[in-house]
Biopython code that builds the backbone (N, CA, C, O; Angstrom):
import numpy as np
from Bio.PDB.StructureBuilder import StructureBuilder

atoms = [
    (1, "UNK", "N", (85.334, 93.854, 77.400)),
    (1, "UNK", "CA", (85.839, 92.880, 78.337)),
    (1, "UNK", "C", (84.700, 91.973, 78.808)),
    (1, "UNK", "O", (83.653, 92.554, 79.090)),
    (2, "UNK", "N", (84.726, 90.907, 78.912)),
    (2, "UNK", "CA", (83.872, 89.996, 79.334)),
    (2, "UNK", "C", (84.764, 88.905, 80.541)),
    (2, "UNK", "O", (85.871, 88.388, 80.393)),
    (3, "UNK", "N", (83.715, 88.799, 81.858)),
    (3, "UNK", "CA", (84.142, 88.122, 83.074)),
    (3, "UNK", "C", (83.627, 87.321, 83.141)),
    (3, "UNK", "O", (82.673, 87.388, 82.367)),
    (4, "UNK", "N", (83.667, 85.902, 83.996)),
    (4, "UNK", "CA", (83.230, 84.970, 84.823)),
    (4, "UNK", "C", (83.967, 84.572, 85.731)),
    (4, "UNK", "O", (85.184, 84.731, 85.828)),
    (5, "UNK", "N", (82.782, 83.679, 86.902)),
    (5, "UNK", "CA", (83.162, 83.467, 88.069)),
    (5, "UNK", "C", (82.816, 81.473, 87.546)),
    (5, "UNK", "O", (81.912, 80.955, 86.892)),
    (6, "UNK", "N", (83.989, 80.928, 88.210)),
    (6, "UNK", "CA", (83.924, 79.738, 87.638)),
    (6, "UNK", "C", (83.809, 78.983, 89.403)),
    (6, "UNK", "O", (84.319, 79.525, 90.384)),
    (7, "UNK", "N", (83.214, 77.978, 89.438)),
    (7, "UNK", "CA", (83.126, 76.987, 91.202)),
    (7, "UNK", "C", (83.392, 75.755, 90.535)),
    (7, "UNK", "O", (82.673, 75.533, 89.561)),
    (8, "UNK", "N", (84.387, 74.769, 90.869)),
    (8, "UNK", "CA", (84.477, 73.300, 90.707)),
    (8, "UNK", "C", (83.772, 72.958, 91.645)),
    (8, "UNK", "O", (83.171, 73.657, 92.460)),
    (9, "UNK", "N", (83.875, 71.154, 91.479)),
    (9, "UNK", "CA", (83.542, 70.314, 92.656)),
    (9, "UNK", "C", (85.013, 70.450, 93.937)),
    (9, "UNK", "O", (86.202, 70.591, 93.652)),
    (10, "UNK", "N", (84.504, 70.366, 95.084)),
    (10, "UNK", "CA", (85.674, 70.354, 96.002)),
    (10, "UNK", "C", (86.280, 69.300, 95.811)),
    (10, "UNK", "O", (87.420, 69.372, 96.270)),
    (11, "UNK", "N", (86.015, 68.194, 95.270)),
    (11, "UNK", "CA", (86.649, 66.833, 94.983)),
    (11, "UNK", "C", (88.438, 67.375, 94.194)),
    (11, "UNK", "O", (89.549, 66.927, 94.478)),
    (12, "UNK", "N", (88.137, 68.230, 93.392)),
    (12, "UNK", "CA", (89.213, 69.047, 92.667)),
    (12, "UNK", "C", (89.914, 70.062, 93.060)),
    (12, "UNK", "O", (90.556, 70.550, 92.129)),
    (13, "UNK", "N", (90.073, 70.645, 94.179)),
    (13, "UNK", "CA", (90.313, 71.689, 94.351)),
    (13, "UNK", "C", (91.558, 72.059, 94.399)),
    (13, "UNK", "O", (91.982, 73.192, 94.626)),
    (14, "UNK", "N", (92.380, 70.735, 94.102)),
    (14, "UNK", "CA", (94.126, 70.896, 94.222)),
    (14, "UNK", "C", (94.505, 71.018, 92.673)),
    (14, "UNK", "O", (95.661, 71.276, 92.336)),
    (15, "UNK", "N", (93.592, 70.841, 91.849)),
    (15, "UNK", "CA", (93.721, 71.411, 90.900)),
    (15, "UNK", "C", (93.530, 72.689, 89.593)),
    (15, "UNK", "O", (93.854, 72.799, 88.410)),
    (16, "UNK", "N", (92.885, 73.431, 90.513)),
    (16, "UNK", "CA", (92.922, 74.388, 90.365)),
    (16, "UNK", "C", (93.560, 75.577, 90.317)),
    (16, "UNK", "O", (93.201, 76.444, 89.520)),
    (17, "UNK", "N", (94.671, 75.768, 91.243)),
    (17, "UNK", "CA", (95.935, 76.838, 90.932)),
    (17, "UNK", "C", (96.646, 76.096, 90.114)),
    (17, "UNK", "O", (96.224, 76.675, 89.113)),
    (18, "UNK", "N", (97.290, 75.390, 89.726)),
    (18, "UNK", "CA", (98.151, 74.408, 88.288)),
    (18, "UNK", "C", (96.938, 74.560, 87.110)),
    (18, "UNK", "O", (97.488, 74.399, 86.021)),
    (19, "UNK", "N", (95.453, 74.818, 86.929)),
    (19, "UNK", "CA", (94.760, 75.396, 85.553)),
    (19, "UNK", "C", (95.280, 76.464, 85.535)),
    (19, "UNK", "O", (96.016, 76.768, 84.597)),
    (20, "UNK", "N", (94.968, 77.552, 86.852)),
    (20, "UNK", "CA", (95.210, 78.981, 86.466)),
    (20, "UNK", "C", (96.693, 79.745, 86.200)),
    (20, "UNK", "O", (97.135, 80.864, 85.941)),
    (21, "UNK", "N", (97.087, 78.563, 86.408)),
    (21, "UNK", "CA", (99.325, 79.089, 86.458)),
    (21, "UNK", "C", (99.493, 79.142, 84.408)),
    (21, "UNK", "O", (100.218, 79.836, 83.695)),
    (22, "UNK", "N", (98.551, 78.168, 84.095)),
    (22, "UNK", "CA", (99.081, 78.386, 82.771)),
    (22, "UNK", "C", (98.447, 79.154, 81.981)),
    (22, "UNK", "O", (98.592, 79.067, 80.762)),
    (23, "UNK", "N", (97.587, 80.090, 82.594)),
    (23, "UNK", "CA", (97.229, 81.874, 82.218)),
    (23, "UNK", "C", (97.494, 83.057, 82.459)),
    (23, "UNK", "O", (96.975, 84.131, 82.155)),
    (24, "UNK", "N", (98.718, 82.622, 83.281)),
    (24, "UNK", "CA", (99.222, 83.629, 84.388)),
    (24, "UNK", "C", (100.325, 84.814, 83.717)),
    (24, "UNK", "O", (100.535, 85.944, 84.159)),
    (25, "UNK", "N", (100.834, 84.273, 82.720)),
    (25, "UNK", "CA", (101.927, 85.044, 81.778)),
    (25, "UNK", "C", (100.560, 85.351, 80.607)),
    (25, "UNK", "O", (101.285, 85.882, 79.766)),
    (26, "UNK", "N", (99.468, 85.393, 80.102)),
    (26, "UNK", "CA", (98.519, 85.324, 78.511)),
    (26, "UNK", "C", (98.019, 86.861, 79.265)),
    (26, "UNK", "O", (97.658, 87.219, 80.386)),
    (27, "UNK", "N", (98.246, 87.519, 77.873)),
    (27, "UNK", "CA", (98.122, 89.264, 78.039)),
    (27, "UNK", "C", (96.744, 89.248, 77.745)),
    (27, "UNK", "O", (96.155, 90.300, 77.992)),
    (28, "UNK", "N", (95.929, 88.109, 77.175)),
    (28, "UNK", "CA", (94.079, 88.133, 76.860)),
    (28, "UNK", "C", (93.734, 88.297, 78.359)),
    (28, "UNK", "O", (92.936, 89.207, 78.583)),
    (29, "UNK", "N", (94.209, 87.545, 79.512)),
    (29, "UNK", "CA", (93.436, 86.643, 80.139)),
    (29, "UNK", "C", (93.839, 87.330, 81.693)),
    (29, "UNK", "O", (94.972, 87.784, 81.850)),
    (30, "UNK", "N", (93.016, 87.361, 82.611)),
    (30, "UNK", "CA", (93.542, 88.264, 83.769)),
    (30, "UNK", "C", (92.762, 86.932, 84.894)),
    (30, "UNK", "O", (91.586, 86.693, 84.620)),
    (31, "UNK", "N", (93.240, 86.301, 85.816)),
    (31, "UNK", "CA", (92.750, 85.470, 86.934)),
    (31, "UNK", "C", (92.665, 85.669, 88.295)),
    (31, "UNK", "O", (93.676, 86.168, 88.787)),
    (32, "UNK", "N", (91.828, 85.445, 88.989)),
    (32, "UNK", "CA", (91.858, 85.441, 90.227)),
    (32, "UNK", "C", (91.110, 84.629, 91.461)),
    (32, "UNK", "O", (89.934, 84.837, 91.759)),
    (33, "UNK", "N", (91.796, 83.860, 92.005)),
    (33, "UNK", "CA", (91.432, 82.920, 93.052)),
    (33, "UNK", "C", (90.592, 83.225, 93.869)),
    (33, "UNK", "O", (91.250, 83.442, 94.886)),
    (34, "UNK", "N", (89.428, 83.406, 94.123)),
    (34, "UNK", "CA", (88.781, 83.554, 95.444)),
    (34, "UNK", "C", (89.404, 82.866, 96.861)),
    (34, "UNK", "O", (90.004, 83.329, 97.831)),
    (35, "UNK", "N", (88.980, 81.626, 96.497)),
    (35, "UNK", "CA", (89.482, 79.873, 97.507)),
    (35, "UNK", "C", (89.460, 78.688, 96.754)),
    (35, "UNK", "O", (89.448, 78.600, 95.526)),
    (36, "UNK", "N", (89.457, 77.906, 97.470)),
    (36, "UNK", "CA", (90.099, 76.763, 97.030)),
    (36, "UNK", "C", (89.330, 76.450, 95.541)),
    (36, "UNK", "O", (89.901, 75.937, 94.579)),
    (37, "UNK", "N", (88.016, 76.842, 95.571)),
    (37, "UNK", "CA", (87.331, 76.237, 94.380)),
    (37, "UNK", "C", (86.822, 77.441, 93.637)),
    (37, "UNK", "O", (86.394, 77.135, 92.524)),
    (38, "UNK", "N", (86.771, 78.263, 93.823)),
    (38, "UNK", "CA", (86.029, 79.840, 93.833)),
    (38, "UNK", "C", (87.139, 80.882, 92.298)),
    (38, "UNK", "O", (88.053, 81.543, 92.789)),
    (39, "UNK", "N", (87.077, 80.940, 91.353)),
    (39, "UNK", "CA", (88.111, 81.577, 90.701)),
    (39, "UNK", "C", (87.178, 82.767, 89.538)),
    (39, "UNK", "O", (86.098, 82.691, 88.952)),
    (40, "UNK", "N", (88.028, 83.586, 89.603)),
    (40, "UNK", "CA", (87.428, 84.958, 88.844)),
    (40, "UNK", "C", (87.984, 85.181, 87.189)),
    (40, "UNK", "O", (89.198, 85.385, 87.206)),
    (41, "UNK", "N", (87.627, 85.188, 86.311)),
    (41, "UNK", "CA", (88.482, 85.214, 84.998)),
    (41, "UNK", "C", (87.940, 86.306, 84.533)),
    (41, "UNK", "O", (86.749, 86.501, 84.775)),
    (42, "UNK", "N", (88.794, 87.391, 83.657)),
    (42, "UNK", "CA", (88.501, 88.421, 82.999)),
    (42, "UNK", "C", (89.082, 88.312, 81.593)),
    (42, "UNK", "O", (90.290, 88.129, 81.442)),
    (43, "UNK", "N", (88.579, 88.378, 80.972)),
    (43, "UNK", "CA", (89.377, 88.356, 79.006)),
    (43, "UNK", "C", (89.074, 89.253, 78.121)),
    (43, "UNK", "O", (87.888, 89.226, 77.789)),
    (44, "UNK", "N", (89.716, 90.032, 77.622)),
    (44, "UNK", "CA", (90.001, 90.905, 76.557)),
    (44, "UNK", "C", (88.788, 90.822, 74.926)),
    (44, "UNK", "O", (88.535, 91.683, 74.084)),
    (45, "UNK", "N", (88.314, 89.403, 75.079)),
    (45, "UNK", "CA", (87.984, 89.212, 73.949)),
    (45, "UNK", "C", (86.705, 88.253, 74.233)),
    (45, "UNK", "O", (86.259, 87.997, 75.351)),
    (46, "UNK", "N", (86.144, 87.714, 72.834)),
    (46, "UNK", "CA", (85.013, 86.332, 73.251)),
    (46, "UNK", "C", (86.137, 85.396, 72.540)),
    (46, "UNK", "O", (85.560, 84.309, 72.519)),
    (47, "UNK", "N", (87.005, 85.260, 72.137)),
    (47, "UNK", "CA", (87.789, 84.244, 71.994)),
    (47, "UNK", "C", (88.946, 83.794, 72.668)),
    (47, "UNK", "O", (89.615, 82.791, 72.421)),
    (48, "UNK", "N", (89.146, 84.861, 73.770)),
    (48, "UNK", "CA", (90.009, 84.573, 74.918)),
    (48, "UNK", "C", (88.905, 83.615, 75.495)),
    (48, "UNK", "O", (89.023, 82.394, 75.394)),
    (49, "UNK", "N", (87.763, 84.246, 76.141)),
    (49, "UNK", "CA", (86.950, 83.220, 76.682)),
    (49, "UNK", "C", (86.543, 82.240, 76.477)),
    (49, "UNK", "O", (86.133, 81.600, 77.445)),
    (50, "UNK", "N", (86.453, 81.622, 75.076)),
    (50, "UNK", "CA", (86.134, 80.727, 74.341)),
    (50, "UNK", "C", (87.283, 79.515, 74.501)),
    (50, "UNK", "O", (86.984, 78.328, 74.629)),
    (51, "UNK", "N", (88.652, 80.036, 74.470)),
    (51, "UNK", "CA", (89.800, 79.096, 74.545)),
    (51, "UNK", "C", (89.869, 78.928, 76.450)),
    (51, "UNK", "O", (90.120, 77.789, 76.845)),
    (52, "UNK", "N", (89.735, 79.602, 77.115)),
    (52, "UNK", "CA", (89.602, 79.414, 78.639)),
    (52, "UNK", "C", (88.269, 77.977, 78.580)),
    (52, "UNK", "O", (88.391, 76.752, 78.542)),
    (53, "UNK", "N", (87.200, 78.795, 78.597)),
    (53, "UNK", "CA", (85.908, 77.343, 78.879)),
    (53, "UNK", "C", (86.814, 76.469, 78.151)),
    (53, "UNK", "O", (87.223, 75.502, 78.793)),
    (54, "UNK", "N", (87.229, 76.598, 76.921)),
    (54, "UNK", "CA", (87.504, 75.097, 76.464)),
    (54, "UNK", "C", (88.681, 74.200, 77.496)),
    (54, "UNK", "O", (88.629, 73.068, 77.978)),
    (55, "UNK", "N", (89.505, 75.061, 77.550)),
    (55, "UNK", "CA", (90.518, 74.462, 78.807)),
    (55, "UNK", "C", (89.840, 73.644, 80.157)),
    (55, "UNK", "O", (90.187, 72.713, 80.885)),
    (56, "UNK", "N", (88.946, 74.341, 80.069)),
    (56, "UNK", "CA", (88.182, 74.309, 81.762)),
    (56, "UNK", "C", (87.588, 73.385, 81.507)),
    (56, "UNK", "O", (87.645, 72.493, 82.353)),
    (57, "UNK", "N", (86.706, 73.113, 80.213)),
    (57, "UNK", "CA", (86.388, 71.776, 80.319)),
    (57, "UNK", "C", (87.006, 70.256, 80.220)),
    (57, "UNK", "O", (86.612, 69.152, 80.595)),
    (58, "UNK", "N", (87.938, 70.646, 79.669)),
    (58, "UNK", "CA", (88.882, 69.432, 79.595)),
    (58, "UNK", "C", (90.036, 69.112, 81.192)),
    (58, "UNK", "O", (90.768, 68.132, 81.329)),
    (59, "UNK", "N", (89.880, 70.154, 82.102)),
    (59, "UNK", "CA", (90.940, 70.304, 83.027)),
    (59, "UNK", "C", (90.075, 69.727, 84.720)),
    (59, "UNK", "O", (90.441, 69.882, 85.885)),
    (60, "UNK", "N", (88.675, 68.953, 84.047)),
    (60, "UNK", "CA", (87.770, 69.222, 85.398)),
    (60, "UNK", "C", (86.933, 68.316, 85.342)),
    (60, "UNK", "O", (86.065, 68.617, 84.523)),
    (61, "UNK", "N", (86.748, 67.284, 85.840)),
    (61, "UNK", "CA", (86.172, 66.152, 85.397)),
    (61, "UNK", "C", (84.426, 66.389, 86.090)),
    (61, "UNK", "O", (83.386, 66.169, 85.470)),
    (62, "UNK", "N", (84.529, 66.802, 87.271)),
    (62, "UNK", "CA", (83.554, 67.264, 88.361)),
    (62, "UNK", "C", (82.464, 68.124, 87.569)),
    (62, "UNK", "O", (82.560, 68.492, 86.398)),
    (63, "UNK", "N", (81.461, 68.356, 88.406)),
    (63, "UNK", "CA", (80.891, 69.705, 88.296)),
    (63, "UNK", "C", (81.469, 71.009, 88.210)),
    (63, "UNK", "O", (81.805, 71.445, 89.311)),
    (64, "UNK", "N", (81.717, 71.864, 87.116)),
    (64, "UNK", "CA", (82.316, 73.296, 87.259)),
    (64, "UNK", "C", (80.543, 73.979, 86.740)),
    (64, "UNK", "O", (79.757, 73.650, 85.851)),
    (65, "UNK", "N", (80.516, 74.999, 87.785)),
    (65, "UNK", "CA", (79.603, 75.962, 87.810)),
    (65, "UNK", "C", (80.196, 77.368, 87.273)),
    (65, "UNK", "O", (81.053, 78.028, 87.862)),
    (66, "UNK", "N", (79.495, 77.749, 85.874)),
    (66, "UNK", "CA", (80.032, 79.021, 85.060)),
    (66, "UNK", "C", (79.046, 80.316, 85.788)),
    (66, "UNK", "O", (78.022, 79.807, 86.244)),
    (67, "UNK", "N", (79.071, 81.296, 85.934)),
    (67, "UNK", "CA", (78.600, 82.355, 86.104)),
    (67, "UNK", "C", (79.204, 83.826, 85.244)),
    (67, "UNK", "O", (80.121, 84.532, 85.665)),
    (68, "UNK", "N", (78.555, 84.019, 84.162)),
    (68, "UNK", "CA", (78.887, 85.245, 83.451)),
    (68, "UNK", "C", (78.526, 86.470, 84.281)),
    (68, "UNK", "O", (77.424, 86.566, 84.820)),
    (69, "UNK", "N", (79.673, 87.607, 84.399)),
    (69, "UNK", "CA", (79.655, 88.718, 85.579)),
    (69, "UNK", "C", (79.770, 89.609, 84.215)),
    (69, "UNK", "O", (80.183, 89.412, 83.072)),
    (70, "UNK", "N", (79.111, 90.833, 85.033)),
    (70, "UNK", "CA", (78.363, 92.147, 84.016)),
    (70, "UNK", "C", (79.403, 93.311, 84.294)),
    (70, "UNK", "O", (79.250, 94.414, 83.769)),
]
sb = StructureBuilder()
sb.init_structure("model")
sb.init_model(0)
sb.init_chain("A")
sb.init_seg("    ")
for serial, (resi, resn, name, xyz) in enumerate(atoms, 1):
    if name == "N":
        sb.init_residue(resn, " ", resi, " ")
    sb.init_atom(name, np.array(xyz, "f"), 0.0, 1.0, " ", f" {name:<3s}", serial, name[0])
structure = sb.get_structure()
């Protein structure tokens, strides 16, 4: 299993539960909101994670700050 902790810019932050709604049913992919900008991702695989960042980068125009969790 491999995690990260993902931070947008606050400029975005209303968009962020509408990224994570369309992972919310994917049996790879497990999410969780901290706050408004703050979100936790867990995935099954490195290609669950691989298709997430790719989402994330296209879903976020701002600064998103990645942090890989151990």
């Amino acid at each position: 299993m491999k995690a990260i902790k993902v931070s947008v810019d606050y400029h975005e932050w209303s968009k962020v539960e509408g990224f994570l709604d369309q992972f919310r049913n994917d049996d790879d992919t497990f999410t969780y909101m901290v706050d408004n900008v703050t979100f936790v991702a867990v995935f099954d695989g490195e290609c669950a994670m691989a298709y997430f960042k790719a989402e994330l980068a296209g879903a976020f125009e701002g600064e998103v700050i990645i942090v890989e969790l151990r």
